[in-house]
Structures are given as C-alpha cells and as structure tokens.
C-alpha positions as CSV (number, residue, x, y, z in Angstrom):
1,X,0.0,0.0,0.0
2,X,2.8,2.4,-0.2
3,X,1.8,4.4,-3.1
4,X,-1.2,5.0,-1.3
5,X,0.6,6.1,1.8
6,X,2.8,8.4,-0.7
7,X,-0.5,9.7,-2.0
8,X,-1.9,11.0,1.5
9,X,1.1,12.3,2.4
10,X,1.6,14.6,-0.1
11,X,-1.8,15.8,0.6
12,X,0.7,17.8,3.5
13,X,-2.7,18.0,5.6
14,X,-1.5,20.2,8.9
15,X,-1.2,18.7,12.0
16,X,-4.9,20.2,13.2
17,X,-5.6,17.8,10.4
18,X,-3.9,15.2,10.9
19,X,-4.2,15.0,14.9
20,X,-8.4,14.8,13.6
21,X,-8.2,12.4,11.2
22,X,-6.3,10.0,13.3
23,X,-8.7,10.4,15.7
24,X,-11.5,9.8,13.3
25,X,-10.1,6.5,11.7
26,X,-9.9,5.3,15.4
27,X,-13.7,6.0,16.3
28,X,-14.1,4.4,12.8
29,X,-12.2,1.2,13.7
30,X,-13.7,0.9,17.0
31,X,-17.3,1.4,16.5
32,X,-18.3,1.6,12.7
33,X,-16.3,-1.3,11.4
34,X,-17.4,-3.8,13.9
35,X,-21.1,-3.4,13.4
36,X,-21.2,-2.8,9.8
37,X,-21.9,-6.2,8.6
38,X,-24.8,-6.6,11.3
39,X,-26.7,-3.2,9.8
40,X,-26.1,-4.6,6.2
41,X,-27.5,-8.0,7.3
42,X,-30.5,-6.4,9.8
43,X,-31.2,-3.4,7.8
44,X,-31.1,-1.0,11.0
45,X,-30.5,2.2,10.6
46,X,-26.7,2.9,12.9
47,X,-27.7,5.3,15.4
48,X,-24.6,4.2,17.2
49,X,-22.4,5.8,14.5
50,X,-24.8,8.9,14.0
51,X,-23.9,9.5,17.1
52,X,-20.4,9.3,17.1
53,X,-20.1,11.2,13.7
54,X,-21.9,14.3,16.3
55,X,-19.6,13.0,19.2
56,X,-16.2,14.2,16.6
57,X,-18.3,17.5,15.1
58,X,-17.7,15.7,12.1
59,X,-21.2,18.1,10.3
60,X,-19.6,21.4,12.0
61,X,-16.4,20.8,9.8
62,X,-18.2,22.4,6.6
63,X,-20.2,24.7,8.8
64,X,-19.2,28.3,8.7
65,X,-17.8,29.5,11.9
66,X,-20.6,32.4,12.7
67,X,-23.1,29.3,12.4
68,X,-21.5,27.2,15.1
69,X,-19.3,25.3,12.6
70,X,-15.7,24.5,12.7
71,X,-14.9,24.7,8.8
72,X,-12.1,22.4,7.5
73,X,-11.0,22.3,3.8
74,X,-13.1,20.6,1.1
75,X,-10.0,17.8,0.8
76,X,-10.4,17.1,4.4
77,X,-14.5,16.7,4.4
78,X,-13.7,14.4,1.4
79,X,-11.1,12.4,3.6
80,X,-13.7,11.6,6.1
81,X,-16.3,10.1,3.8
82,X,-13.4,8.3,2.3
83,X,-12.5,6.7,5.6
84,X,-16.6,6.2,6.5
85,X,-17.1,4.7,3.4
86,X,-14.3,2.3,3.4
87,X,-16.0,0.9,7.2
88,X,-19.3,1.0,6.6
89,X,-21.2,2.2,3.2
90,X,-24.4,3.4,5.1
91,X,-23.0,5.1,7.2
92,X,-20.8,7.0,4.5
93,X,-23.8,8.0,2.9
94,X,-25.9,8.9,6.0
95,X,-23.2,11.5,6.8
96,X,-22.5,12.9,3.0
97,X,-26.1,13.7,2.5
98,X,-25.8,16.0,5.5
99,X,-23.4,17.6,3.3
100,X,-25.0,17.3,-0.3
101,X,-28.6,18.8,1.3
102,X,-27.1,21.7,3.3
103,X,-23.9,23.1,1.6
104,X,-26.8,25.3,-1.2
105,X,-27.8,26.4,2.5
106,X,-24.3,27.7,3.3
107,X,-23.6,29.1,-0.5
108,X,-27.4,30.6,-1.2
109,X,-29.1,31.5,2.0
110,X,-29.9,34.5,3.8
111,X,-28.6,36.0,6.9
112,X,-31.5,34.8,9.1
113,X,-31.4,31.5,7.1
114,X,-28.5,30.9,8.5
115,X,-28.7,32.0,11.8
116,X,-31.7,30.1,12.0
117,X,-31.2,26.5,10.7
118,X,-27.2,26.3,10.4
119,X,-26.4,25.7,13.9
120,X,-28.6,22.6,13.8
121,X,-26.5,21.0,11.9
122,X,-23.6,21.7,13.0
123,X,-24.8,20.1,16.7
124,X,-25.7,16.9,14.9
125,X,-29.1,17.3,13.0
126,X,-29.8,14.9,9.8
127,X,-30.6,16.7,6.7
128,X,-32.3,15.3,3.4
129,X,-31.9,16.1,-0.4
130,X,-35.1,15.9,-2.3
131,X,-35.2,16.2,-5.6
132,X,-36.2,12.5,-7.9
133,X,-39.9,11.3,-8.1
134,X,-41.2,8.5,-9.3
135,X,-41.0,9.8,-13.1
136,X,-38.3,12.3,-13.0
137,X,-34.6,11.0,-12.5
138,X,-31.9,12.5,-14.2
139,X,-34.3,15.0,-16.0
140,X,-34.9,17.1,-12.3
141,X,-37.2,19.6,-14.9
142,X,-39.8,16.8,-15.1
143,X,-40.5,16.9,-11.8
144,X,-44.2,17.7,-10.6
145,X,-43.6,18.2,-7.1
146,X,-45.4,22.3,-6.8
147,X,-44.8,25.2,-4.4
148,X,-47.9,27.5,-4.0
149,X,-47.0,31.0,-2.3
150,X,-50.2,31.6,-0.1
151,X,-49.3,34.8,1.8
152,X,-46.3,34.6,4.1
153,X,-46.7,30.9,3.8
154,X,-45.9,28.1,0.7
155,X,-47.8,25.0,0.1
156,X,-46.2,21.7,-0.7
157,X,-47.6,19.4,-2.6
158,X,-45.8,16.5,-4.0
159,X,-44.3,13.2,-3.8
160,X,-40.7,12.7,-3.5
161,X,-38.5,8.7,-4.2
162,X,-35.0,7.5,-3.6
163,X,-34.6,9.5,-0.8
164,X,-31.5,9.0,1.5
165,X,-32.8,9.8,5.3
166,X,-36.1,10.8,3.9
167,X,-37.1,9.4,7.2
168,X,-34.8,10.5,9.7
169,X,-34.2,14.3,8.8
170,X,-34.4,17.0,10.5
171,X,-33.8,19.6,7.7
172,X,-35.0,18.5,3.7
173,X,-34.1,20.5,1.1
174,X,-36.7,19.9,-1.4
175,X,-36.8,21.2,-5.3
176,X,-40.6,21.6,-6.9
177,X,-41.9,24.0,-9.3
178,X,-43.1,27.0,-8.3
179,X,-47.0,28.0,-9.2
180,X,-47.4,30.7,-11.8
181,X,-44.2,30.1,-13.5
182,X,-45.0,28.3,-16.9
183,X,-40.8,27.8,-18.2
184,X,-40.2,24.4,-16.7
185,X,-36.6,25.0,-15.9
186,X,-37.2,28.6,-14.9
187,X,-40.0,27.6,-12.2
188,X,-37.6,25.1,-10.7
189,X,-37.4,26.5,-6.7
190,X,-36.1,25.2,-3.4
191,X,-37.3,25.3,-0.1
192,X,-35.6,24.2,3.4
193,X,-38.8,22.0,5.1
194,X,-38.5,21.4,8.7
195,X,-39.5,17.9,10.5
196,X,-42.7,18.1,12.2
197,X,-44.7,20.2,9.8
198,X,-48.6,18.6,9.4
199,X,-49.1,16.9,6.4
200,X,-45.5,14.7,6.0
201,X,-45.4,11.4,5.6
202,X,-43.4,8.6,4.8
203,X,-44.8,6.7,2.6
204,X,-42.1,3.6,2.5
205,X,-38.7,2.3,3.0
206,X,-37.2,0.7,0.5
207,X,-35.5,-2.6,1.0
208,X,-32.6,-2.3,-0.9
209,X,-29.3,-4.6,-2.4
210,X,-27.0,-2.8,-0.6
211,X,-26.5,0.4,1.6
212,X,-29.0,-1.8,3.8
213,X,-28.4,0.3,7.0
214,X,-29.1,4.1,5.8
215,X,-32.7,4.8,5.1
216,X,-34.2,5.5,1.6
217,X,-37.5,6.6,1.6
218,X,-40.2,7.8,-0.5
219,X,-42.0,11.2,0.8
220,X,-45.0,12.7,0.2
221,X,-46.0,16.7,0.8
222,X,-49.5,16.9,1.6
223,X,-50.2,20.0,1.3
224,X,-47.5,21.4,3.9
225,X,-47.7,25.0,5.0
226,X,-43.8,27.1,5.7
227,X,-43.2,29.9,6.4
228,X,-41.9,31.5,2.9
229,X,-38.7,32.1,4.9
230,X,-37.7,28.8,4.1
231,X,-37.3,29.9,0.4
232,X,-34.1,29.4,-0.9
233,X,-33.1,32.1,-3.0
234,X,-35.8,33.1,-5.0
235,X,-38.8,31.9,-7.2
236,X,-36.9,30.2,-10.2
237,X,-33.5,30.0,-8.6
238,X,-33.9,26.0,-8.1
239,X,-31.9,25.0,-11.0
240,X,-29.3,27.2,-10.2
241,X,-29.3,25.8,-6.6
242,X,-29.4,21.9,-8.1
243,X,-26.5,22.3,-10.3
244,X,-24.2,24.2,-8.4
245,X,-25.0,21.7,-5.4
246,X,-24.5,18.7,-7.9
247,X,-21.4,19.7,-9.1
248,X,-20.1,19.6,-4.9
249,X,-21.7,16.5,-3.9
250,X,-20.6,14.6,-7.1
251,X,-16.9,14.4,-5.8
252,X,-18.3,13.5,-2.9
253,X,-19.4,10.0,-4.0
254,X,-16.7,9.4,-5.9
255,X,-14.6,9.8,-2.7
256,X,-17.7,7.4,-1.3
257,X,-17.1,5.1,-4.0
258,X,-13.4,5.1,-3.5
259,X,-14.0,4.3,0.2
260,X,-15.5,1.2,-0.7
261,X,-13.0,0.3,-3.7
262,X,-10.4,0.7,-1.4
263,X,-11.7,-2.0,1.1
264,X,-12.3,-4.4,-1.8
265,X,-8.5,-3.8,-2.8
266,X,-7.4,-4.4,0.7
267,X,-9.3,-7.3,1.4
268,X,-8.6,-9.4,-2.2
269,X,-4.4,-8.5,-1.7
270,X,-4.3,-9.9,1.9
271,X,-6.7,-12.7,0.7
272,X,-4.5,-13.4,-2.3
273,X,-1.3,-13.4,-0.2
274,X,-3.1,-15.7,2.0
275,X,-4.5,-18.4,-0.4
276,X,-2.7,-20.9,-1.9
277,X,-3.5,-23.1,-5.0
278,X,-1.1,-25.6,-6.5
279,X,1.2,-24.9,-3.8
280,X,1.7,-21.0,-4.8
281,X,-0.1,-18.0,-3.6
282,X,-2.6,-16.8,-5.6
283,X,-0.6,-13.3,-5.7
284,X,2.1,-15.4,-7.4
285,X,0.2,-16.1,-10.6
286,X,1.0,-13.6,-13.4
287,X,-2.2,-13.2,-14.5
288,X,-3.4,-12.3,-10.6
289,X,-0.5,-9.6,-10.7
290,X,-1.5,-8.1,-13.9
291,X,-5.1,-7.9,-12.7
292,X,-3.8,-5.7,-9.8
293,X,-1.5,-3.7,-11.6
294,X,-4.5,-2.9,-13.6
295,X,-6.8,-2.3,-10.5
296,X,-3.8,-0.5,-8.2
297,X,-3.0,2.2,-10.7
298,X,-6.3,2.9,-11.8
299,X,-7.2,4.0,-7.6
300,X,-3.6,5.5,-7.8
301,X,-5.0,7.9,-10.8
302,X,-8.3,8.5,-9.5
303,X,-7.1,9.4,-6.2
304,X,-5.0,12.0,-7.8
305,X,-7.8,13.3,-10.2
306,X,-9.9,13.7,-7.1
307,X,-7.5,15.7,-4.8
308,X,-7.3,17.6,-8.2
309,X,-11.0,18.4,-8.3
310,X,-10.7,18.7,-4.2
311,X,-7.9,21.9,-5.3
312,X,-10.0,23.7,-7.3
313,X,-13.0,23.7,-4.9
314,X,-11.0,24.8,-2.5
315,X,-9.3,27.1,-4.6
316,X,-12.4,29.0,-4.7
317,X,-13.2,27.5,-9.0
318,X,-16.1,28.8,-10.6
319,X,-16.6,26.2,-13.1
320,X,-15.7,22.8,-12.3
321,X,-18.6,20.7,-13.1
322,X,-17.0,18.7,-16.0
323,X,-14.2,17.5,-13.4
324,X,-17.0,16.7,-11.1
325,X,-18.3,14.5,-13.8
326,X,-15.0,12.5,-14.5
327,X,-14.7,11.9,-10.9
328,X,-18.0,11.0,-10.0
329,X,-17.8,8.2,-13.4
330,X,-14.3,7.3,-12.8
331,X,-14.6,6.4,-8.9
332,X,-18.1,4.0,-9.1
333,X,-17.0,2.7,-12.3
334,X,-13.8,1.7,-10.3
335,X,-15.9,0.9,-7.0
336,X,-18.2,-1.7,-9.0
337,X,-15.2,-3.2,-11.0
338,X,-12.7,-3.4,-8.0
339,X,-15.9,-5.4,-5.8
340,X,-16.5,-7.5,-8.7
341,X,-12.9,-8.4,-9.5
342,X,-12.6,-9.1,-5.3
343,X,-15.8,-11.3,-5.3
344,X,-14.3,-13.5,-7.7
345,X,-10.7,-13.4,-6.4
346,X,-12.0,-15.0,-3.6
347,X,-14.3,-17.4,-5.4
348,X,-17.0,-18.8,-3.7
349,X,-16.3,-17.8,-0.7
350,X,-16.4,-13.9,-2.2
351,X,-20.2,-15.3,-3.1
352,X,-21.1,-16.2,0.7
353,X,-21.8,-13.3,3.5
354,X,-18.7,-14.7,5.6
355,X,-16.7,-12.4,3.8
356,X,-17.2,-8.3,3.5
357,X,-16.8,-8.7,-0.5
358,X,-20.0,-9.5,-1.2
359,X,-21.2,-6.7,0.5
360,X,-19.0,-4.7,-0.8
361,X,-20.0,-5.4,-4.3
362,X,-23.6,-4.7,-3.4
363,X,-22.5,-1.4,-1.9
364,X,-20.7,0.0,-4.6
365,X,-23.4,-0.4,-7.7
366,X,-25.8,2.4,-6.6
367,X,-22.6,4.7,-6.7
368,X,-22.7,4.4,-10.6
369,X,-26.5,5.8,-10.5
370,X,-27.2,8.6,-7.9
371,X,-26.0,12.1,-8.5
372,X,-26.6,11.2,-11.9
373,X,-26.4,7.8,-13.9
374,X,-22.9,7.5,-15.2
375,X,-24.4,7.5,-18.9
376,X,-25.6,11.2,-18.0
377,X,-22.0,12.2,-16.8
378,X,-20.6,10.3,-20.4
379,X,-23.1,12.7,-21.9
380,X,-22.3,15.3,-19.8
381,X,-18.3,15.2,-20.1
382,X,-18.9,14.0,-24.4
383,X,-20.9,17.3,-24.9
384,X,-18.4,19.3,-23.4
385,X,-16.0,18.7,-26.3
386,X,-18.7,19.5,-29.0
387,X,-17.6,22.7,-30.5
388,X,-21.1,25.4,-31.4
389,X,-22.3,25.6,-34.5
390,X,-21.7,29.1,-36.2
C-alpha cells in the first residue's frame, strides 16, 4: 500500500488535520467497522455511528464558523467520507447527505437563514436532499412536485422517491416547481422543510441490495404550510441551486465510492497473499499480478484526479462541473469493477456473506447511478468537447 501512503502524504494535511483524522479513523475502527456487517444484514439504521459522527463534530467541519461550525478544507470533508465509506457504506452515505442537502444552504441562503437552521446542523441534526420522483430522475425539470406562495406561507404538494434519510431528517431541502411560472426550468425553486410540519409522511422504505443500513424513503407533501422564509433564494432560482449543489456533492461519491474500492483492494491482496493453489499463492500467478497492476493504478489515478478536483474547490473555482463529472464516473465505475474483481478473487467464498466482498460489491453499484447515472455524466463530459455551430 505504499503508493497510497505516498498519495496522502503529499496531501501535506496540517497537524490540526492530521491529529483529527487520526482520531477519526480510530472512532471508525472501534465502533463503525465492527457493526457494519450486522446493519447490512438487519437493515437497521446505525444510530450508534450517527452519534459518534456528532460526538467528533464531524457536520460542523463544513459549517461556517458564525453558524456554530468548525470549517475544514473541502479535501479534508472528502477524507472523512473516504474513511466512513471504506467501514461502513451506510453510514458514509448517511453523513455525506448531510453535506449534499445543506452546503446550497451555506452558498445561497440569507442571513436569518443561517442563523436560524445552520447551527442545527452543526450540533448533529440529519438533513435530506429531495429532488427524484417517481418519473423524474436524471431529467430534475420533469418533476411535478409544486410550491404555492399563499401569503407569508408556501404549500407543498408532491411526492418525493429514492430519498437518502427521507425518514430521519431533520432539515430537507426539497426542489418543486413553483406556481405561476410556466418555463419548466425557470419555475424550478427550493425550499428548506423542517420535521414536524402537518401533512409529512413517509410513505415507505425501500429494501434495498445494498447500503442496507441508511434509510431510503419515498415522501410525500400533503399540502405542507412554511413559512416562505424557508425559500431558498428566489422563485426560479432552483436550477441554479441543483446544479451548483450537484457539481459539490458529485466528488463526494466518488470519494464514497473510493472508500468502498479501497476496502475491496485491501481485502482481495491480503486474501490473495493468503491463499494458496497448487502450492503457490494466488498473488504469485502472473495473471493475478497483472489484474492488480491494472486495479492498483487505476485508484492511484483516481485518487490523484480527485485531490485535483478537491484543489479547485478549494481554490475557490467557478466552473468545475466537467471535473465533477470525470470523478464521479471514474470512482463508481472503479468501485463496481474493483468489488467484482474481489468477489471473484475469492471465489465462492467472495459469493457467501462470511466475507465483506460480497457486500462490498452490493454497496458499490448504486454509486454508478445517484447524483446522476454514469451514462448522463458520459453525456455530460462528451458534450463538453462538442464545439457550437456558427
């Protein structure tokens, strides 16, 4: 693993840094690892590790200071999913949706916005994206979920799928269309919706292949009443919101995705240096060596490509969406290859639940559809190299 070693180290964190992250990957080892198999197999939501996530004051490190945060670098906040992710999936994806539904918060709110809901998170609450219903995916301006403006109130109505801590949130930011406007992407909107308000209600769980211990729900708005307060930005200013807000939480599943490649690397190289067959270790075979020179360089590379796209965010980049896009495709296309290629390195034991692997290779498909299918991001990075007709 010493490439990998040379790869973090020149990531020159400081020693604030590095004294946290230490500490991280031990409350990792110590409680998330142990009981991640058990969530997977029980489907229970890991409370346990919510807790310890709020225990570090893991959400206040991309919470503005004012707001009761204690802001770290992008590269940092995408170390820490990393590490989740490599322990326990769920519980990687549990804390990056915190991220993913409140950073538009942080970059597009107001004042009292801020004042107001930000400290929440930073002391631990769970926050929601809502954006895909049952007949609009990738293509967010077919959605039919509608805000009504009703005074100083807005009405919800609408019916959200797919949604990662539907259930368990505190804070959803939700995207509908707002009444009146007849442009489709122009009436796009968001709104922050607070638990408790009459007319919520989950309407399932979904009992997934993998990710088996964070919640996916499907929502419904019922005619919800906030206060108009809770608008972010605008009437119209939803698109705006998604995209920059895609084009931030995309690197963070790659990093996700990389969490969980890098536990299927680890796990089929000590296996292979374990296991014999015709008297030789497995690692001996050629064949077995070029398959992880293959595998090895291509997390090398995507590694580097994300501490690249890490830079420019933190750099302060205005356009960086195309980068997103490699990173996010590159990582879960690597995630789903590197589990596959470890389930069948170890045979059929990699096919039995004795051996993280398997779940492993359940975990890391989704990553190649949320935040986008990885046929939109081909589109998405293809296009970018069309040149305008005159």
């Amino acid at each position: 693993m010493k490439i990998f070693d040379q790869l973090d180290a020149r990531r020159n964190w400081n020693e604030d840094e590095r004294i946290a992250l230490d500490g991280i990957k031990l409350m990792i080892a110590d409680i998330m690892a142990p009981a991640a198999a058990e969530h997977d197999r029980e489907g229970s939501f890991p409370k346990e590790n919510v807790k310890a996530i709020n225990q570090m004051g893991l959400n206040a490190i991309f919470v503005p200071e004012a707001y009761g945060g204690t802001p770290m670098s992008y590269r940092f906040y995408i170390a820490v999913v990393k590490a989740i992710a490599e322990a326990c999936a769920s519980t990687g994806i549990i804390y990056a949706t915190n991220f993913h539904a409140m950073k538009p918060l942080i970059d597009f709110s107001t004042e009292e916005q801020k004042e107001r809901l930000l400290p929440r998170i930073a002391a631990g609450s769970l926050a929601a994206l809502a954006i895909t219903e049952p007949a609009a995916g990738s293509d967010a301006t077919a959605m039919t979920t509608r805000f009504r403006e009703d005074g100083k109130t807005i009405i919800i109505e609408g019916t959200k799928t797919f949604i990662t801590n539907g259930d368990v949130a505190d804070l959803i930011l939700v995207f509908g269309k707002w009444q009146g406007i007849d442009d489709p992407k122009k009436a796009i909107s968001a709104v922050i919706f607070e638990k408790g308000t009459p007319g919520f209600e989950v309407l399932r769980l979904e009992d997934k292949m993998g990710h088996r211990g964070s919640s996916t729900a499907a929502i419904a708005f019922n005619g919800c009443r906030i206060p108009r307060k809770n608008l972010l930005g605008e009437p119209g200013d939803g698109l705006k919101i998604l995209l920059a807000s895609l084009n931030k939480s995309r690197p963070s599943i790659a990093a996700h995705a990389l969490g969980i490649a890098m536990a299927a690397f680890k796990d089929m190289t000590g296996y292979m240096n374990e296991r014999k067959a015709g008297g030789k270790r497995i690692v001996d075979f050629q064949g077995n060596q070029f398959l992880l020179a293959d595998l090895a360089s291509e997390l090398a590379l995507t590694e580097h490509w994300l501490d690249y796209v890490c830079g420019l965010i933190d750099d302060g980049a205005a356009d960086f969406g195309i980068e997103a896009s490699i990173a996010k495709m590159r990582a879960s296309d690597l995630a789903m290859r590197m589990t596959t290629e470890a389930v069948q390195m170890f045979g059929g034991y990699g096919y039995c639940k004795d051996f993280r692997v398997e779940r492993l290779m359940r975990d890391a498909k989704i990553t190649q559809i949320w935040e986008g299918t990885n046929q939109v991001h081909r589109q998405l990075i293809g296009r970018a190299f069309a040149e305008k007709t005159k």
